[in-house]
N, C-alpha and C positions, 0 to 999 in steps of 0.2 A: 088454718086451712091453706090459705097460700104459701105458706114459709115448706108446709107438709107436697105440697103441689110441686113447687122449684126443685125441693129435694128430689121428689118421683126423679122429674124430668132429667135431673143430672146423673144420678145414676142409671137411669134408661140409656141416657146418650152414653156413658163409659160402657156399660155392657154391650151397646151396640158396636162400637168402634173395635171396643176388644174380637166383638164375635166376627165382625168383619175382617178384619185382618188375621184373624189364628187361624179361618176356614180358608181366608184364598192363600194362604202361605201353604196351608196341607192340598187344598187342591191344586195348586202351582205345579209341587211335587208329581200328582197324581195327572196331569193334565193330557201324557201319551196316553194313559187308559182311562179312559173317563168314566168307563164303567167302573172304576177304582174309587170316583170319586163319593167325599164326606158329607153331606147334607149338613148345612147352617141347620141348626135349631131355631125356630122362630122366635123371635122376642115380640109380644102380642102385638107390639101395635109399631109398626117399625113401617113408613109409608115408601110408595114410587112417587114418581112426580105426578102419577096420577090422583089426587088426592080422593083418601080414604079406601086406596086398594092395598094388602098387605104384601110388602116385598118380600118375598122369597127368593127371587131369582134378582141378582145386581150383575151389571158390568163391572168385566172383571181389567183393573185397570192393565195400560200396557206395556212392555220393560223397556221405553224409550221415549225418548220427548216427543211432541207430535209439532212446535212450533215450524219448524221447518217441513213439515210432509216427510216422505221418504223419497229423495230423489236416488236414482231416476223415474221412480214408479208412480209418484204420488206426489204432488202437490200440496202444502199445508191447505190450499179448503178440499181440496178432492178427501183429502185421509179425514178432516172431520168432519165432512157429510157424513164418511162411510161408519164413524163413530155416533155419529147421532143417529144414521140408522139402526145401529145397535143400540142406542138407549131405547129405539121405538119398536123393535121388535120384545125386547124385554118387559118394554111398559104393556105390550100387549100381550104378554102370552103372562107375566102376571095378572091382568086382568080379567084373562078368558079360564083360569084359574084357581085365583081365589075364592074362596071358600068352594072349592067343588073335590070332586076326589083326587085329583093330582095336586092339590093345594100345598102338601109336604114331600110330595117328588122331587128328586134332583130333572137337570134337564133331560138327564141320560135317562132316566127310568120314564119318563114321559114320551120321549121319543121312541121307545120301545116299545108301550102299554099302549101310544095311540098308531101304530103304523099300518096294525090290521085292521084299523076301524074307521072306516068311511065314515060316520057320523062324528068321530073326531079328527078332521082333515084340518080343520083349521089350526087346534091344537097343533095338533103335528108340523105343520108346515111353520108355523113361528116358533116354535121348539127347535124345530130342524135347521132353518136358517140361522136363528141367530149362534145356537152351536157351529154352522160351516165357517160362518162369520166373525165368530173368536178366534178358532182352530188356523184359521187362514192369517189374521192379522195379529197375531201371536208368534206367528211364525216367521215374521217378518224383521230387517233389521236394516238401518240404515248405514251402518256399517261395512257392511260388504264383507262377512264374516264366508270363508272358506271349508269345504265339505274335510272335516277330517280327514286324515288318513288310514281311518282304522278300518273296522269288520263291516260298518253301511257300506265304505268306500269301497269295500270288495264286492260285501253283496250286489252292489250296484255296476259293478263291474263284469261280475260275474253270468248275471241276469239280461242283464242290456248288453252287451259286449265291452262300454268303454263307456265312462259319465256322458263325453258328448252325445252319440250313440242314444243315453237313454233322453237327455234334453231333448236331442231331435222327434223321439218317440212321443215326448211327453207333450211335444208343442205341438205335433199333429193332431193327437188326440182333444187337445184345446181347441185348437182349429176347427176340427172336425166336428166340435159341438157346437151346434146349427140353435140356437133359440140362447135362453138362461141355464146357468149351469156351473158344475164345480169341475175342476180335473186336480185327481189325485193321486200319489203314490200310497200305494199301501200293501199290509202284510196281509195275504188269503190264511185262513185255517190251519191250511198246508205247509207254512214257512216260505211261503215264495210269494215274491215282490210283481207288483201290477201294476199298473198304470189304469185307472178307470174313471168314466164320467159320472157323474149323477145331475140329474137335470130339475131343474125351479130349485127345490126346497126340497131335494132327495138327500138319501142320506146311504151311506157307507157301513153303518152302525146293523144297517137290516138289509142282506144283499135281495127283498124281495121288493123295497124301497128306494135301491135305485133311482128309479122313474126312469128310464131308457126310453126314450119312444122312435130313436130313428135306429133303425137296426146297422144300416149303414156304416154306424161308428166303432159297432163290433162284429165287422166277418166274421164267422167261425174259420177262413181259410188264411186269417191274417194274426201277426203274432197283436194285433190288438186287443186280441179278444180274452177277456179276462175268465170263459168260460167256451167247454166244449160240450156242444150241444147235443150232435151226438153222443146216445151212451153208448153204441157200440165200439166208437173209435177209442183208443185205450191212448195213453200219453206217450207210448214208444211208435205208436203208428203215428201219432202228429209229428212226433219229431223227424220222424224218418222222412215226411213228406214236404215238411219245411227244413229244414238239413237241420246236423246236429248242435250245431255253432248255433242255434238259436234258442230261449227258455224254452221249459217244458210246462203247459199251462198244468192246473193241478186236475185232477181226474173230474167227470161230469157235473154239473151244479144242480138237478132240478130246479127251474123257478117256479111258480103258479104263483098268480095276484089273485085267484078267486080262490082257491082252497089253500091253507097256507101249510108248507109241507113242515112236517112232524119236528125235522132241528131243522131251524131258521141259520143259515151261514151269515159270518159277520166278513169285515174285513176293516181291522187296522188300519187307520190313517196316520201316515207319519208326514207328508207334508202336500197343503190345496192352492191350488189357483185359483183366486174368483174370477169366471168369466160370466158372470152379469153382464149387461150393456152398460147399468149404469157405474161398473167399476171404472172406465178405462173411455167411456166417451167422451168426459167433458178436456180428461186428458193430452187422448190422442186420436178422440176423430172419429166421425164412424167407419172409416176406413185403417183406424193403427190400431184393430185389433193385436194381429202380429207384431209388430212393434210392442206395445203392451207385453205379450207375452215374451218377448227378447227381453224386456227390461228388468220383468220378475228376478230373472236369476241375478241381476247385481244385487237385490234387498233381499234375498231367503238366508236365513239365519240358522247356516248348518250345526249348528251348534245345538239350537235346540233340537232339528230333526233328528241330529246325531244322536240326542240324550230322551227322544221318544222312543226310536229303536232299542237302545242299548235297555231303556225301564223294561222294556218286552218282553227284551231275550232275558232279562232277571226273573221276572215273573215265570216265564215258559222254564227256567232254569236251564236251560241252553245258550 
């Protein structure tokens, strides 16, 4: 019985290791479209640190040493605080999950299935977060890796007027988010490039999930705004009244958080800021926010941004 027992247990542990590494090498691949991503097959008894809840959801490890932090961004204990926060939003949205009906959801299908439903807010918001929170520290590279010079480089060129140009844009809009929160570049429905906030545990993935609360950070009369509100105003009258030299937002968005309109819009993240308090204070102060956000761009890791993009426009076939 025990010689039968040892047996189990070693072949549990080989099938584990296998299922773990074959699924984060396919979701690696798929990580620009998450909605893309493979769901682990559960092995029955495969535990988190929380003992006796079933892991479904692991951190997903990261494509760099963490000994050193990422300077100048991060300090080795800032970056694994910000890692063990991610083992504990993990441990708990497996726990607030196992055995219940999202028990076999990816994170993406749970973020989805609870964003309309206020009885599943808790859900949601440690599904949300710890996805921003990969998405963002994934993105990241000690290296000081440079923005290709290919079709982002234009996109972004094209869009913004000129990389610097969209930096500047992108750091106001960080700025500009007053509490907790994410700022991100991303792709609307439409093929055109945004720059948008989401605030606590919002999310990108569901533009009604957002979480916006200060309207302030999106005039409708400023090219911040990643929607126009008026539906009578069409995208040639915005442009003409902010001149032409400037993007053209994509045509009107309905939102409603109480009735949820018929297609939910998404929007593409290709690469996030965390602007948390607790990313950047123990850092730089409660006062180097900005600073903080000056130093992002030495650690963003255009490479992968590049290669979120480019997965897209494959998928889109354009």
């Amino acid at each position: 019985m025990y010689f039968a027992q040892k047996n189990f247990k070693s072949v549990h542990r080989f099938l584990t290791q296998f299922n773990n590494i074959f699924y984060t090498q396919i979701n690696e691949f798929h990580r620009p479209l998450v909605q893309c991503q493979i769901p682990k097959p559960k092995i029955s008894t495969i535990f988190c640190r929380h003992k006796n809840i079933r892991q479904f959801h692991s951190v997903v490890p990261l494509p760099y040493a963490i000994g050193n932090g990422i300077q100048p961004l991060f300090t080795e204990k800032s970056l694994k605080e910000l890692i063990d926060y991610q083992y504990t939003l993990v441990d708990n949205l497996n726990k607030l999950t196992s055995d219940s009906e999202f028990s076999d959801y990816t994170i993406y299908e749970i973020i989805t299935k609870t964003a309309q439903d206020p009885s599943k807010a808790l859900i949601f918001n440690y599904a949300s977060q710890a996805w921003n929170n990969d998405f963002f520290l994934q993105g990241l590279t000690p290296k000081g890796v440079t923005l290709p010079e290919a079709f982002l480089h234009e996109r972004i060129k094209q869009t913004f007027g000129s990389i610097d140009d969209f930096k500047t844009h992108f750091k106001d809009m960080a700025l500009g988010l007053f509490g907790s929160g994410w700022t991100w570049l991303v792709e609307t429905e439409f093929r055109q490039l945004r720059v948008v906030n989401t605030y606590n545990a919002g999310t990108t993935l569901d533009t009604t999930r957002l979480q916006e609360k200060d309207p302030n950070n999106h005039p409708t009369s400023l090219l911040s705004s990643p929607f126009l509100t008026n539906a009578s105003q069409t995208s040639s009258q915005f442009a003409q009244s902010t001149g032409s030299s400037k993007p053209v937002p994509p045509p009107s968005i309905a939102l409603n958080l109480i009735d949820p309109p018929p297609h939910k819009s998404k929007f593409t993240p290709l690469l996030c800021l965390n602007v948390w308090e607790h990313a950047y204070l123990k850092d730089f102060g409660i006062h180097g926010k900005e600073t903080y956000i000056d130093q992002f761009w030495e650690c963003v890791d255009w490479t992968v941004v590049h290669n979120r993009a480019a997965s897209l426009r494959d998928v889109q076939g354009s």
